[in-house]
N, C-alpha and C positions, 0 to 999 in steps of 0.2 A: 541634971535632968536627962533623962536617958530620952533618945528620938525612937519612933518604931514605925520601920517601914514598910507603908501598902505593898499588896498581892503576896502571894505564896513565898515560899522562902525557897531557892535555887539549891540542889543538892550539888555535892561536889562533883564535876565529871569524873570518869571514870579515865586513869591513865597506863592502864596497865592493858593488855592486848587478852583478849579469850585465846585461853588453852586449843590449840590444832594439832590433833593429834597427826594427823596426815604432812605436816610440816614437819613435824618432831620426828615422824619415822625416816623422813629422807633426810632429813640433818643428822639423823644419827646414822644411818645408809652411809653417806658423803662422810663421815668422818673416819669411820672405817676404811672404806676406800681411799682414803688420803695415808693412814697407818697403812694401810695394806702397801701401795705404791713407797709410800717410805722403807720399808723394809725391804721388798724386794727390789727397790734399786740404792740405797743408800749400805745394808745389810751383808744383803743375799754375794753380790761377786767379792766380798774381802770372807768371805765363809769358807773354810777348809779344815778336813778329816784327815790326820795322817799326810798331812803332806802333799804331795804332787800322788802319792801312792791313789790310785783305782778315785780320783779327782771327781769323775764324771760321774760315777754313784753316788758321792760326797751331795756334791752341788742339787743334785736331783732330787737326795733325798729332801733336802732343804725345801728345795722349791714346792716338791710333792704337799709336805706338810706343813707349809707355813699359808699355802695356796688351795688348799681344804679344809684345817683350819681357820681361817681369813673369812673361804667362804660358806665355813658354817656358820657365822655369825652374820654376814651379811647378803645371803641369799632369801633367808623368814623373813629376818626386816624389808628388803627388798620386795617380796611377793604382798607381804600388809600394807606397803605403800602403795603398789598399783592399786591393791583390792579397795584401799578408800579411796585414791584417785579416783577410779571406775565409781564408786559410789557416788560420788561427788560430781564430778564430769563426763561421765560415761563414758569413759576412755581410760584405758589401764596405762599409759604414760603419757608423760607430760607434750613430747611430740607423737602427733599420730601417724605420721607416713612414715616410711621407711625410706631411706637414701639408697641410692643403686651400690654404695659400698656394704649397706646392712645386707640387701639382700644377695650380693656375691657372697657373705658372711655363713646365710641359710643356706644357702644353695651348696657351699664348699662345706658343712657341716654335713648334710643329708649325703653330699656325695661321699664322707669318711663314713659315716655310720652304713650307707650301703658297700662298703668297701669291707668295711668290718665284716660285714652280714655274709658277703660269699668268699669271704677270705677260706682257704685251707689251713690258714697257721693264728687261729683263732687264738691262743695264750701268748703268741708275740705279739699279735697286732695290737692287744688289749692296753699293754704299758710299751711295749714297743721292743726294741733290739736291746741287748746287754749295752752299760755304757752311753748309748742315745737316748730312750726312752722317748719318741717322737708318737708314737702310738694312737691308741683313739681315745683312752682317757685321755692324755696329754693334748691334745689337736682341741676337743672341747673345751679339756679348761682353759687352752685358749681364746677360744671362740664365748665364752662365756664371760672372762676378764675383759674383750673388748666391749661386750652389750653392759655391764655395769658400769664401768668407767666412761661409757659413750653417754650413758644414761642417768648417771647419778653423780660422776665426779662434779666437783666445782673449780675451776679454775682458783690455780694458787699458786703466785710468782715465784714465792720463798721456796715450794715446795720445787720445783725447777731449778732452781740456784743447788739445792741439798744434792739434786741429781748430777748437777754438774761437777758440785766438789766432790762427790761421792766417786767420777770417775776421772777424774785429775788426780786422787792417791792412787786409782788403779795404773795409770797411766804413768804416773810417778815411778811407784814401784816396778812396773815394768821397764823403763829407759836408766832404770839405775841398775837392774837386773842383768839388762844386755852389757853395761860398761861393767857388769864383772863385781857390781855394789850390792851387796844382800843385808838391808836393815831387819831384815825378818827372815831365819834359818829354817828352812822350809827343807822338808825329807824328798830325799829323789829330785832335786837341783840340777839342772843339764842345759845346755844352750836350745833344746828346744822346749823349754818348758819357764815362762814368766810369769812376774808378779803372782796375784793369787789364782789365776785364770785356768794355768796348766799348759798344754800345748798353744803352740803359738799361732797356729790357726782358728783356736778358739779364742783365742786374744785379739785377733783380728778380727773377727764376730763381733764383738762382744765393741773393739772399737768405729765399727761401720756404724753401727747402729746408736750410739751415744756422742763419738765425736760432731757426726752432721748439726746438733743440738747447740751445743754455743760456738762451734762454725757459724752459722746463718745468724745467729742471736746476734752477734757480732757486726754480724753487716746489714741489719735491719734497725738496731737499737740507737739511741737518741742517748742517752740515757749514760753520763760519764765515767760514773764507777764501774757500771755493768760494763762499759767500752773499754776499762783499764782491766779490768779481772778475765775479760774475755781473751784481750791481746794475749796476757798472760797462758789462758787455757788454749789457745789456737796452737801459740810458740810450743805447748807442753804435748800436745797433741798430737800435730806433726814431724816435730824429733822421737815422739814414740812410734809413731805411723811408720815413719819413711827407716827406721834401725830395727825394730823389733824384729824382723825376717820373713816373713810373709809377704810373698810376693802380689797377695789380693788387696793389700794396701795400697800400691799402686796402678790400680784400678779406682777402687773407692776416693782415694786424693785426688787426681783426675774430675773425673765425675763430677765430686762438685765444686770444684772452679769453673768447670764447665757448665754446669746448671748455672751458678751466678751468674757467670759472664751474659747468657744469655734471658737473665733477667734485671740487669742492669743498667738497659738501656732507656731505663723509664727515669733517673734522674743523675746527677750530677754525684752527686751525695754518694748514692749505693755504685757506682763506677770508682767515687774516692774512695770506699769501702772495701770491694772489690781488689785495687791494687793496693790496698795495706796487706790487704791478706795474702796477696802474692807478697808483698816485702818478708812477713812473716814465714813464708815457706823456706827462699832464701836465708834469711839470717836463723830460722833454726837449723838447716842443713850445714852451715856455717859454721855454728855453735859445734856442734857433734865435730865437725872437722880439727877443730882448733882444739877439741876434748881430746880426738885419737891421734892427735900431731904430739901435745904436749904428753900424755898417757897412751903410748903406740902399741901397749900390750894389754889395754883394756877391753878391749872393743871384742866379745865374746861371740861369736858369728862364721860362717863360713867366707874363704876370699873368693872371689868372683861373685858373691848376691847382689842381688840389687841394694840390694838396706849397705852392703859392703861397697859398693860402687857410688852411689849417693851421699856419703856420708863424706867421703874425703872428694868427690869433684868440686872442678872447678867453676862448672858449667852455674852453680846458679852467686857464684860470686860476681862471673860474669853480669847474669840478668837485671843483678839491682841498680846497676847502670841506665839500662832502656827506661827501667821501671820506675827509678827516682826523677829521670829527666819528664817524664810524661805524667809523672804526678806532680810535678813541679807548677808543671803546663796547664793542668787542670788547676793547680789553684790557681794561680793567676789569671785564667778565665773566669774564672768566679766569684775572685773580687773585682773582675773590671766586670763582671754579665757577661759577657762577648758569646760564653759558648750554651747551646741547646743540643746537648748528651744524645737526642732522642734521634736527629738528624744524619745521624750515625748509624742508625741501624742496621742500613744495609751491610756495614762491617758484618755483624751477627752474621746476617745470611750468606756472605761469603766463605767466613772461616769456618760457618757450617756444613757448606757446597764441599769444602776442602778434605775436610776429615770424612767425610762421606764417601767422598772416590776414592782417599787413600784406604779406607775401611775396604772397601771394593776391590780395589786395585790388590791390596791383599791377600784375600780371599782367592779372586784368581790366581793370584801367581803361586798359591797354597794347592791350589786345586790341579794346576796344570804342573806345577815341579813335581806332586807326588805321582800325577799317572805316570807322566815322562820315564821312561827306561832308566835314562841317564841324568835326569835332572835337566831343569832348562841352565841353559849353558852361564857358567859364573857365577851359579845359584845352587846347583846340585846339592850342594853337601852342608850349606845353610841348615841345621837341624830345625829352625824356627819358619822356615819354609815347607817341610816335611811332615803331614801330618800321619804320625806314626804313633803307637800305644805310649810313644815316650815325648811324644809331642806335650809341649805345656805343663812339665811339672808331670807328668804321667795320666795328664786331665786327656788325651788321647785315649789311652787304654780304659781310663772309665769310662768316658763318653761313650765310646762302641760297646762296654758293658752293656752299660744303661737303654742302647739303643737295640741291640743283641735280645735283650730280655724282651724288649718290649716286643720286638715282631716274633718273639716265638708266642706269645701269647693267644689262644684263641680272641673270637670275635667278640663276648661278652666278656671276659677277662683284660678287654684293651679296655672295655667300659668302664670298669670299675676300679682293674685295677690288684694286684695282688694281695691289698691287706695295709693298714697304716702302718710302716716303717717295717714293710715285709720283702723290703728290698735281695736282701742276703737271704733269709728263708726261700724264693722263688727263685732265686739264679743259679743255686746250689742243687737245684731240680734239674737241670737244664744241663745234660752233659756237654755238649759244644760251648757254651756260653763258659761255663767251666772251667774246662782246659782251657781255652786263651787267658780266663782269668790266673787263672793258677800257673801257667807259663811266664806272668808276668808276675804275680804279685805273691806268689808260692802258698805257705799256708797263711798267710795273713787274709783276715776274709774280708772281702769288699762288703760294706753294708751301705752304702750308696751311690752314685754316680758322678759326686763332685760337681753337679750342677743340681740345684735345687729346683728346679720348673721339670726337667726331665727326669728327677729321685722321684718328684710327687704324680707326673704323669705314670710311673712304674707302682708306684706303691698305691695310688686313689685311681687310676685310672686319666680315662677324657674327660669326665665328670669332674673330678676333682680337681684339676688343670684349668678346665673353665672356671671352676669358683674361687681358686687362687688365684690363678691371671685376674678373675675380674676384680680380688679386691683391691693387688697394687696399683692398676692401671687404672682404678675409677679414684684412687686414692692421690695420686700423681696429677689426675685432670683437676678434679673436684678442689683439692686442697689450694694446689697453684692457683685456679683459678679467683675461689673468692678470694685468696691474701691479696690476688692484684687487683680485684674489684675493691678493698678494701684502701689501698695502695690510692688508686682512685679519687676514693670521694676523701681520704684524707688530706691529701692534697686540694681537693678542689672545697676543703670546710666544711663536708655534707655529713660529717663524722670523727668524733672526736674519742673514740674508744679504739684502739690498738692494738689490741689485745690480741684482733685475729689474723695482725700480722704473722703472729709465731705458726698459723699455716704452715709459711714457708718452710720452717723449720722440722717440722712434722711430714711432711712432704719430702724435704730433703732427705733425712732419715728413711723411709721408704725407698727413696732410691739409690742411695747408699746401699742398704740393706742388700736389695734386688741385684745392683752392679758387680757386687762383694760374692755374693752366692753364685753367679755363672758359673765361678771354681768353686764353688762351696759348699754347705749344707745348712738346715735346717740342725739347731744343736742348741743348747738347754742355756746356755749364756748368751743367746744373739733372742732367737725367736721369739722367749716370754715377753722378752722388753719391747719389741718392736710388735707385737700387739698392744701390749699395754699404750703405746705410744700412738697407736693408731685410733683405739677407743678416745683418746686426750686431744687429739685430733676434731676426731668426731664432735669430740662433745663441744668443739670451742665450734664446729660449724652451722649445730642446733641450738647454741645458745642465740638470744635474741639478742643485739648488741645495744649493749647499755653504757652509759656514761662508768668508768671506776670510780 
């Protein structure tokens, strides 16, 4: 007997989600942009044409087309998504204000394009100098790669792990390069020229701006394996850092132990962090000793560098002494509790006080030996006390380049600026400017001033100095600040997402970056990635923070 049951009969719910078209376009936006970002950091630096031969057209072209290509496909998609956004919400993106790093962003964009605009050397500024290619196409599709990736990336951890082994073979092959080891037979081979990268300055670029990334990852993460693979990349990192020859490394390594140190003193943990990664500095300098002790005709480099002097001291054999005994001390504080890390701080502001007057202290005695006739006495002949065209690596004679150029400049020409990467077009105008250059540097032509704040105040003007300056400096505040607001409420249980610890890291990288450039430039293997990383930045700052 069959039953039949009163009222209507229930249709099935429905389990499947309506079709959103405005979803579907930024998910496909975002995925693109994930290939994109894989390519140009996992890709783009093991890419080479012929060798070490004309390297810097090679890499450029690469970049050129894989980065207009890229963003022909996701610049439509991209404009279809605000335009239904906007239809939708009345707002063309998902966030509606702009961050004082977006709009240092405009502002340093509008001041290339008006640099562009009263440029004299309209076909260089366009793509830029032979070789560099820093130019006004190149400077937007910068500035263009941060607003998609700020605005469309999705956060994706794996996709960070890719970047990091991506630069662990660079790094690889460059530390095997220097010991005289070539797994890959590369044309035009020389001791200034490693791994896939080319010159060793650009290899230095290239490691400011990607080692800070599982540096800090290192000393923030929780997380086991990430802590074993990391030691690994720190130890790989800094025997390429501190050998490779480049004396900006030794700037950049500084730096951010320095930055740590001085954000360490929020917990116990990241201070035991902190001196691992001092251990690690140590036993890879270590390493490289006991490699050129056992193998004493490997070590392919000049005698008296730094990378040559560091490699066989004894100085950090010594350190792991201090460093073991007080790491010893911290754990045993912290299985009995006894110690609060935080109470400490005032260390911080001491050893800060320190390096500060000795900064100073220097400076003076730079200033006062070189007017001095004869030198101040017992110091005279100190070349590191003498600031002279041969001062620092010959960062002397650029600097007054650089600074030479700029006061010949009329008063709307300081404004703007001679042209994006119209650095060597403008100085070669300039007969006095000239002859010192060429006195020193004969025909080889300066195309920028080895300091990158003072290349871009030459090349974009005051204008475009203020929109650089402002996007590292709000990028340094900004970022530090919420990972430690973040730092914060995770500690105090108000927040269980992490994600936006890696701040820190992105932060670091920026100042890395910045540190490494005093002697350096703007160049086609440092700069794309360090916007990229800035936009990735961004984007973890505008995200609303949600459970993973």
């Amino acid at each position: 007997m069959v039953k039949h049951t009163n009222g209507e009969r229930k249709m099935p719910e429905e389990t499947e989600e309506k079709f959103n078209l405005l979803s579907f376009c930024e998910e496909a936006v975002s995925l693109l942009i994930m290939a994109y970002l894989f390519i140009v950091f996992s890709f783009y630096p093991f890419y080479m044409q012929n060798g070490y031969v004309e390297i810097g057209d090679a890499k450029f072209s690469f970049y050129k087309d894989i980065t207009l290509g890229g963003f022909a496909l996701i610049v439509p998609l991209a404009v279809i998504s605000m335009l239904l956004r906007y239809r939708e919400t009345k707002s063309f993106v998902r966030y509606k204000t702009l961050s004082v790093t977006d709009c240092a962003f405009l502002f340093y964009g509008v001041a290339v394009v008006l640099s562009y605009f009263f440029s004299e050397f309209k076909q260089e500024a366009f793509w830029g100098e032979k070789g560099w290619y820093m130019g006004l196409a190149t400077q937007l599709l910068f500035i263009l790669s941060y607003f998609l990736v700020s605005r469309f990336w999705e956060y994706e951890e794996k996709l960070l792990l890719a970047f990091m082994a991506a630069s662990a073979g660079i790094f690889l092959l460059g530390l095997l390069n220097r010991f005289s080891v070539y797994p890959i037979v590369i044309e035009g081979a020389n001791r200034e020229f490693i791994s896939t990268m080319g010159n060793i300055n650009w290899y230095c670029g290239y490691f400011a701006v990607l080692f800070p990334i599982g540096f800090v990852w290192y000393w923030i993460t929780d997380k086991k394996w990430i802590k074993a693979a990391g030691a690994f990349y720190v130890l790989l990192g800094i025997a390429t850092g501190v050998s490779q020859g480049s004396s900006s490394a030794f700037i950049v390594i500084p730096a951010l132990y320095l930055l740590l140190f001085c954000l360490s003193f929020r917990s116990l943990k990241r201070m035991k962090s902190l001196f691992e990664l001092a251990f690690l500095f140590c036993a890879a300098c270590q390493a490289l000793r006991i490699w050129r002790l056992y193998l004493p005709e490997s070590f392919d480099y000049y005698d008296g560098s730094l990378s040559d002097w560091i490699t066989m001291s004894h100085a950090t054999l010594y350190a792991m002494v201090p460093l073991a005994v007080v790491y010893l001390l911290m754990l045993l504080a912290e299985k009995k509790k006894h110690m609060d890390i935080t109470r400490y701080k005032m260390l911080r502001q001491i050893i800060l006080l320190v390096l500060i007057i000795a900064a100073g202290v220097y400076v003076m005695l730079l200033i006062f030996n070189t007017r001095a006739r004869d030198g101040i006495r017992f110091m005279g002949g100190q070349q590191i006390l003498i600031f002279s065209e041969y001062w620092g690596s010959s960062r002397g004679g650029t600097w007054s380049a650089g600074i030479g150029v700029f006061q010949e400049m009329p008063g709307l020409r300081k404004l703007v600026g001679a042209g994006p990467d119209c650095f060597a077009s403008y100085l070669y105008t300039l007969p006095d400017v000239t002859e010192k250059v060429m006195d020193q540097f004969g025909t080889s032509r300066l195309t920028n001033a080895h300091n990158e704040w003072l290349t871009v105040l030459v090349n974009n003007g005051i204008l475009g100095l203020i929109g650089y300056a402002g996007i590292f400096l709000s990028v340094w505040l900004r970022f530090i600040y919420r990972a430690e607001k973040v730092t914060a409420e995770l500690k105090n249980k108000l927040l269980d997402d992490s994600r936006q610890l890696l701040l820190y890291a992105f932060a670091a990288s920026a100042i890395a970056y910045t540190a490494h450039n005093i002697v350096s430039f703007q160049q086609i293997l440092s700069t794309p990635f360090i916007f990229l990383l800035l936009g990735m930045g961004e984007r973890l700052m505008k995200k609303k923070r949600e459970n993973p």
